[in-house]
C-alpha positions as a Python dict, from the first residue, in 0.01 Angstrom:
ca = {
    (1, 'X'): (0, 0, 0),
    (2, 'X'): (112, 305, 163),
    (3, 'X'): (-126, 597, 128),
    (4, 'X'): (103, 869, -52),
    (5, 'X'): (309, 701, -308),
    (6, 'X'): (695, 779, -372),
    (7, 'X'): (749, 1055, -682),
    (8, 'X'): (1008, 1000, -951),
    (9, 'X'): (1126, 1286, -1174),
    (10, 'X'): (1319, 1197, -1499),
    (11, 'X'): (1513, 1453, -1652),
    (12, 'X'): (1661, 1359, -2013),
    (13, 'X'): (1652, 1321, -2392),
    (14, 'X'): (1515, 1052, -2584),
    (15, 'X'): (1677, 772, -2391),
    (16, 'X'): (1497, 886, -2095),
    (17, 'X'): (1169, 932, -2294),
    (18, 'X'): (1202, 604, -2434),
    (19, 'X'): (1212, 683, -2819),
    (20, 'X'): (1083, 445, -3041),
    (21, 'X'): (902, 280, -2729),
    (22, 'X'): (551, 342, -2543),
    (23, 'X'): (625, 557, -2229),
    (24, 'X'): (508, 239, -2026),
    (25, 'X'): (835, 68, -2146),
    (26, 'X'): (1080, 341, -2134),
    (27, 'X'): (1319, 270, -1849),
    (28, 'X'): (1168, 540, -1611),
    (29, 'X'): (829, 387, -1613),
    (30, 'X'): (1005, 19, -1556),
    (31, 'X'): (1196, 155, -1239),
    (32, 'X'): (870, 307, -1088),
    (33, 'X'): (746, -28, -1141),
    (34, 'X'): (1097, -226, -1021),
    (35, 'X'): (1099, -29, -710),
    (36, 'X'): (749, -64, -637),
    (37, 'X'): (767, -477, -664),
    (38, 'X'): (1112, -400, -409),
    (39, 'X'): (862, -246, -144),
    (40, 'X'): (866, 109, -210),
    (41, 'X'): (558, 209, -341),
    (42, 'X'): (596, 442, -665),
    (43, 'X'): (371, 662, -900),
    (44, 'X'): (412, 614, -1240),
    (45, 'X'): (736, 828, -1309),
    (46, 'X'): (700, 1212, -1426),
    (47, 'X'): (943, 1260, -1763),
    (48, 'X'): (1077, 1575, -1854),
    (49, 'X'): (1297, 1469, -2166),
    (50, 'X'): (1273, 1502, -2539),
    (51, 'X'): (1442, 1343, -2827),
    (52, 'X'): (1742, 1588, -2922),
    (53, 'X'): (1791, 1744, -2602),
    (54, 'X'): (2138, 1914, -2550),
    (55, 'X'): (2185, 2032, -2142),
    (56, 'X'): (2117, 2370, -2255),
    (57, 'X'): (1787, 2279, -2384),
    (58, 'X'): (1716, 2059, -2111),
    (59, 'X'): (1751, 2378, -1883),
    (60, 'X'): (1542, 2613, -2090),
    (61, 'X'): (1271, 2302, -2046),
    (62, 'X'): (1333, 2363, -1685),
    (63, 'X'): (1327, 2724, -1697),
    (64, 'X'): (1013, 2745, -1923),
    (65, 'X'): (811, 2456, -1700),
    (66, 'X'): (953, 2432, -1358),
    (67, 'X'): (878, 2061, -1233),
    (68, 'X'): (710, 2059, -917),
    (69, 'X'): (953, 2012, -641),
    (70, 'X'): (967, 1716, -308),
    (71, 'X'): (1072, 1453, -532),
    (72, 'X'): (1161, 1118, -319),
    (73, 'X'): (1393, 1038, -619),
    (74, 'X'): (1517, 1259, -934),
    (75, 'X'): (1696, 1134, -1248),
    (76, 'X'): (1915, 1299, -1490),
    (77, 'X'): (2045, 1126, -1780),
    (78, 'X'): (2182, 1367, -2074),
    (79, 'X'): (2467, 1504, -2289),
    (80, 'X'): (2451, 1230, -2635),
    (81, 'X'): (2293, 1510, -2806),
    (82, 'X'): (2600, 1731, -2664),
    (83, 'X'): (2855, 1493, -2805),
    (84, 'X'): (2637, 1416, -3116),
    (85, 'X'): (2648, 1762, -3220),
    (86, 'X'): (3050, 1834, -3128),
    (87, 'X'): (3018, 2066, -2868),
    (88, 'X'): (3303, 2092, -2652),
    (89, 'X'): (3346, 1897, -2285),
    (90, 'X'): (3402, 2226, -2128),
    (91, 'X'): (3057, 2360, -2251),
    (92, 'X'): (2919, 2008, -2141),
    (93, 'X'): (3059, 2045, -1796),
    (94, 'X'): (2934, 2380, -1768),
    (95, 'X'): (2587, 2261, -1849),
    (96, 'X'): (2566, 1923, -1631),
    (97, 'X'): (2674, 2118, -1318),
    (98, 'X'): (2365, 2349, -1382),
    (99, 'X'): (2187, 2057, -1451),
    (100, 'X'): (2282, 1836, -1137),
    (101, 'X'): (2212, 2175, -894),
    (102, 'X'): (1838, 2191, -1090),
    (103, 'X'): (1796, 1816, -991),
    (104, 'X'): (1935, 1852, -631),
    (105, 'X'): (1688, 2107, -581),
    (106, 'X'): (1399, 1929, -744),
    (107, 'X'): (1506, 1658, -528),
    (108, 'X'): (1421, 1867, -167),
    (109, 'X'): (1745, 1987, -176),
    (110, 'X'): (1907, 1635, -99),
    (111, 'X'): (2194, 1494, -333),
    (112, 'X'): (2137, 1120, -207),
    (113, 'X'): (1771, 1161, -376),
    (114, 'X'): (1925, 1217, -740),
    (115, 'X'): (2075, 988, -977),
    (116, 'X'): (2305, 1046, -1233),
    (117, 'X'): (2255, 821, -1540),
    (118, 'X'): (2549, 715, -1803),
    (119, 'X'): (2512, 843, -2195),
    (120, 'X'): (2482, 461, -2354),
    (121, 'X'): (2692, 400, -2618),
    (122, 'X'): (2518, 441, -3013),
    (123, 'X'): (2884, 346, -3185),
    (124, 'X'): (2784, -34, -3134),
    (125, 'X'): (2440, 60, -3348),
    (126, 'X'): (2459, 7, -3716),
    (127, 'X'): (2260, 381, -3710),
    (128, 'X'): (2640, 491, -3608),
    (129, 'X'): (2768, 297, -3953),
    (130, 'X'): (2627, 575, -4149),
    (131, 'X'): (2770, 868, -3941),
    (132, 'X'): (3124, 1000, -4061),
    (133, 'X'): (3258, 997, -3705),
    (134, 'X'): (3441, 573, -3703),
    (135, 'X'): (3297, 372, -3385),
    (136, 'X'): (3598, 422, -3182),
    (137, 'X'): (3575, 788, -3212),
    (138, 'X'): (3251, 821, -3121),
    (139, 'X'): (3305, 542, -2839),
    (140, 'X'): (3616, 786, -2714),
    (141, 'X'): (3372, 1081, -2727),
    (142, 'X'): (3116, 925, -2536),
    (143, 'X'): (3343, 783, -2258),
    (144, 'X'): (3521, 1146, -2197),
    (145, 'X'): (3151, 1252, -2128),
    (146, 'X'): (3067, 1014, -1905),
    (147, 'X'): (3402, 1000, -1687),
    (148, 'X'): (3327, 1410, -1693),
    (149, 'X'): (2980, 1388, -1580),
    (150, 'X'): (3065, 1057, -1307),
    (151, 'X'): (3322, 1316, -1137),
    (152, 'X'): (3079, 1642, -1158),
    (153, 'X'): (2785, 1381, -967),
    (154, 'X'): (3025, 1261, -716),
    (155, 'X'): (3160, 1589, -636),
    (156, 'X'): (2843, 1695, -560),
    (157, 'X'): (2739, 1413, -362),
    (158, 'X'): (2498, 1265, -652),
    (159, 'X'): (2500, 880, -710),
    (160, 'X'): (2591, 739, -1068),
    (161, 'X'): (2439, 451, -1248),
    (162, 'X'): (2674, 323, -1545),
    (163, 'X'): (2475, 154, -1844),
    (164, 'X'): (2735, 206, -2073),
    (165, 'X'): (2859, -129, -2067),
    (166, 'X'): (2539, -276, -2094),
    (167, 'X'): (2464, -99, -2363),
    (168, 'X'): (2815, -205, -2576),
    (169, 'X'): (2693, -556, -2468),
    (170, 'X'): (2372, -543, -2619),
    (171, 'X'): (2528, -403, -2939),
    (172, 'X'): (2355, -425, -3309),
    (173, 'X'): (2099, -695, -3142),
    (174, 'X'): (1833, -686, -3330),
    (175, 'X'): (1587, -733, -2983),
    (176, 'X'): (1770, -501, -2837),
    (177, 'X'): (1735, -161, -3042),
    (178, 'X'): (1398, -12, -3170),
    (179, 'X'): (1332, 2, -3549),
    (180, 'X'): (1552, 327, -3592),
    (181, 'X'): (1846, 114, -3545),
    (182, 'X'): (1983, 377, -3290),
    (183, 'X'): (1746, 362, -2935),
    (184, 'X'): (1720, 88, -2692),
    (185, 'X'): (1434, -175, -2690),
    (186, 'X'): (1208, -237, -2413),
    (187, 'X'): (1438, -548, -2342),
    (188, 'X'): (1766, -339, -2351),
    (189, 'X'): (1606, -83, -2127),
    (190, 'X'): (1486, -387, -1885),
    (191, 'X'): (1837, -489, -1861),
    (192, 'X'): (1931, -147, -1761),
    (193, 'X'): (1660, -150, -1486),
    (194, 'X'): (1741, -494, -1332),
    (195, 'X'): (2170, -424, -1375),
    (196, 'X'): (2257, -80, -1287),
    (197, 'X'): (1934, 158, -1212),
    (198, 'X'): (1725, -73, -963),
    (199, 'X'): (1997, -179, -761),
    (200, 'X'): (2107, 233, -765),
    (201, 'X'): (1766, 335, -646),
    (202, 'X'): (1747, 129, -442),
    (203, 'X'): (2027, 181, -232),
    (204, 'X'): (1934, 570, -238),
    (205, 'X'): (1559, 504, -54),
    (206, 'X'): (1733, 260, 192),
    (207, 'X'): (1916, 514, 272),
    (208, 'X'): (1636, 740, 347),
}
């Protein structure tokens, strides 16, 4: 075990905090613990995310608490809360470029130490059954996000983990969402690990 372990930095909303799940099982936590089984030695992962979090008010978390920097390996997973509340792509893009030059810099100024994380998809929930927006809306909204944010993070040299599709996969499953019938389940979340984030991760400290 190597003397200084590896730091992970999760920036997010309440899919990176793991709502409706114990911060052990949220899928930061599982990667720390993914990665370490894989040979690199992490901490357990520091989260700076909150259910309801727009970019905006993912920045003023930033702003208010600055993280410490010399992370081996930053995350940034947000915008739902963006599309949830109708805000406009251009306002989006405006606020996950600020977002991905935060994590690049939390990140010792290296892209290849941040990854960007996909917006899963909540119109395959039955919590989306009760909104007003149909499914397909909602699933249109959410993909114009995330083909947005993909282009911003590989224009700036950031990789990109897609859990989308995992996510329409798991669908209404009844193991696979938390009680609220809206966040992912510690199994959803592992499948998100072991699919699209390990592998990701992994590449990114082979790398260094």
């Amino acid at each position: 075990m190597p003397t200084a372990e590896r730091r992970l930095l999760a920036l997010g909303d309440s899919y990176t905090i793991g709502e409706g799940v114990t911060a052990r099982d949220a899928w930061p936590a599982q990667l720390c613990r993914a990665l370490t089984a894989a040979g690199f030695a992490f901490a357990a992962p520091t989260v700076l995310a909150r259910t309801g979090w727009t970019t905006d008010e993912l920045l003023a978390a930033l702003d208010a608490a600055p993280p410490a920097p010399g992370n081996d390996l930053v995350t940034l997973q947000i915008g739902v809360n963006d599309q949830y509340r109708g805000r406009g792509l251009a306002q989006f893009r405006a606020g996950f470029d600020r977002l991905l030059t935060r994590a690049i810099d939390l990140a010792r100024g290296a892209p290849a130490r941040v990854l960007a994380v996909s917006i899963p998809d909540w119109s395959v929930t039955p919590f989306a059954a009760q909104d007003a927006r149909t499914p397909p809306s909602i699933a249109e909204a959410i993909d114009a996000c995330n083909h947005l944010a993909r282009q911003q993070a590989v224009q700036a040299g950031v990789a990109w983990a897609e859990v989308t599709s995992i996510s329409r996969q798991a669908g209404a499953g009844s193991d696979m969402l938390v009680a609220d019938a809206l966040h992912p389940s510690v199994t959803q979340y592992a499948r998100w690990v072991e699919s699209a984030l390990l592998p990701a991760a992994r590449a990114l400290l082979l790398a260094h």
